[in-house]
C-alpha positions as MATLAB code, in Angstrom:
seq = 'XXXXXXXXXXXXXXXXXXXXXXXXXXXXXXXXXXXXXXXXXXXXXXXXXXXXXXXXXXXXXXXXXXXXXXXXXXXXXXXXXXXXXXXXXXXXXXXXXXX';
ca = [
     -11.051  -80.627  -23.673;
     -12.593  -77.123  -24.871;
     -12.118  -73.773  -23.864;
     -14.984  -72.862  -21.538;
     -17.147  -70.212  -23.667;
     -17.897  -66.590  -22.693;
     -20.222  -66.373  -19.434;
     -19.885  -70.378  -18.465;
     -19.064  -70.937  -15.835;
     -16.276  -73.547  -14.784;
     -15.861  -75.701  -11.501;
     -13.576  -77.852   -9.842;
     -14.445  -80.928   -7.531;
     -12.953  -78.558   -4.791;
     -15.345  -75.770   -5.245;
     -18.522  -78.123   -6.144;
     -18.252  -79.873   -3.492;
     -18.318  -77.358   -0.711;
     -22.223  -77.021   -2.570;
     -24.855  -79.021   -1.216;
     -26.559  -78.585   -4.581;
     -25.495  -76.761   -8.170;
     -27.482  -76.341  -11.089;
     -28.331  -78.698  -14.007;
     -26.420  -77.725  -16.685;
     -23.158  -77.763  -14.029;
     -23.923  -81.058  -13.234;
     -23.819  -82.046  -16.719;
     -21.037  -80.134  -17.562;
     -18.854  -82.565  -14.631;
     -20.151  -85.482  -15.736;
     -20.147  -84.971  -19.564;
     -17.733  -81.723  -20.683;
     -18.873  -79.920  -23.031;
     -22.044  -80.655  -22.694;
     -25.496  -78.587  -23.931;
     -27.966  -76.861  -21.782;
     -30.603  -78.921  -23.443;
     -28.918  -81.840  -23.435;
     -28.222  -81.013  -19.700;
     -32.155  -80.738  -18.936;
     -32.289  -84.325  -21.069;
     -30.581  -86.054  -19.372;
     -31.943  -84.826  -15.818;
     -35.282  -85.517  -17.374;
     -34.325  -89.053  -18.322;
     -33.305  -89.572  -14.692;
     -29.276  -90.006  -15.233;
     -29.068  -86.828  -13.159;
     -30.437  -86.919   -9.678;
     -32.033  -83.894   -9.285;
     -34.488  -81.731   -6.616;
     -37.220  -79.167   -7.327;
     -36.953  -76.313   -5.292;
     -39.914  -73.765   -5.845;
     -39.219  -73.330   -9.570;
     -35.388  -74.203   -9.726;
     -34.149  -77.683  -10.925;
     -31.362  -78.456   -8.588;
     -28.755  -81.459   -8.413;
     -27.641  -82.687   -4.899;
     -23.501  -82.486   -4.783;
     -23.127  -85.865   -2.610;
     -25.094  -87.986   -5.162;
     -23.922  -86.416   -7.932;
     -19.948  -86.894   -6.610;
     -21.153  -90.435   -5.820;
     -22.009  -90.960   -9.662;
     -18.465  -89.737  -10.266;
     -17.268  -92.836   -7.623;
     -16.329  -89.858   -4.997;
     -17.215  -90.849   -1.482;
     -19.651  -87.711   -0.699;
     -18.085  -86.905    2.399;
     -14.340  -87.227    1.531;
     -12.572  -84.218    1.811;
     -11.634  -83.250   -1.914;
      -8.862  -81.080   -0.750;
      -5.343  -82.624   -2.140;
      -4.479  -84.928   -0.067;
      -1.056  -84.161    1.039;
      -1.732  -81.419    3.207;
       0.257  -79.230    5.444;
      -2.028  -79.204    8.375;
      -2.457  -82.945    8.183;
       1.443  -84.325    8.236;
       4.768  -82.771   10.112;
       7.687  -82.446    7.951;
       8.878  -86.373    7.880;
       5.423  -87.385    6.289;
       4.192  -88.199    9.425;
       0.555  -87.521   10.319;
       0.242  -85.396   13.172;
      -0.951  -87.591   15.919;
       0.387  -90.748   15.261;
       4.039  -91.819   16.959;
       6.927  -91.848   14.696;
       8.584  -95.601   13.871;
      12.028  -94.166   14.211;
];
């Protein structure tokens, strides 16, 4: 994987999919790293990016584009052990202990 060059931007699932849309080239950049503005805007063109004209922007829809990555759109990307989610035996919250 390359460095990320001066001025791009980079994203992780985490903060992409709190987005209900990013930009093309971002998109493209998830999908295929390392990827070229115009190759971006190719590909979106082609149709292998779903994407959404707003006024004059070109703009990708997160869920669909995290259900080409085989994400479930509304999954919570957070990792998945989480404090607020189990006690301190692994346990979720919520649900009786078998001990």
């Amino acid at each position: 994987m390359r460095a990320a060059h001066e001025g791009e931007r980079v994203v992780t699932l985490e903060q992409l999919a709190r987005e209900p849309t990013t930009d093309v080239v971002t998109a493209a950049r998830v999908l295929m790293p390392g990827c070229s503005r115009s190759a971006a805007y190719a590909m979106a063109r082609r149709g292998e990016i779903p994407t959404l004209r707003l006024g004059r922007q070109l703009r990708v829809p997160v869920p669909q584009l995290l259900a080409l990555l085989g994400i479930e759109p509304n999954a919570k990307t957070a990792a998945p052990a989480r404090a607020t989610a189990f006690n301190n035996h692994g346990v979720r919250r919520g649900q009786p202990s078998t001990a």
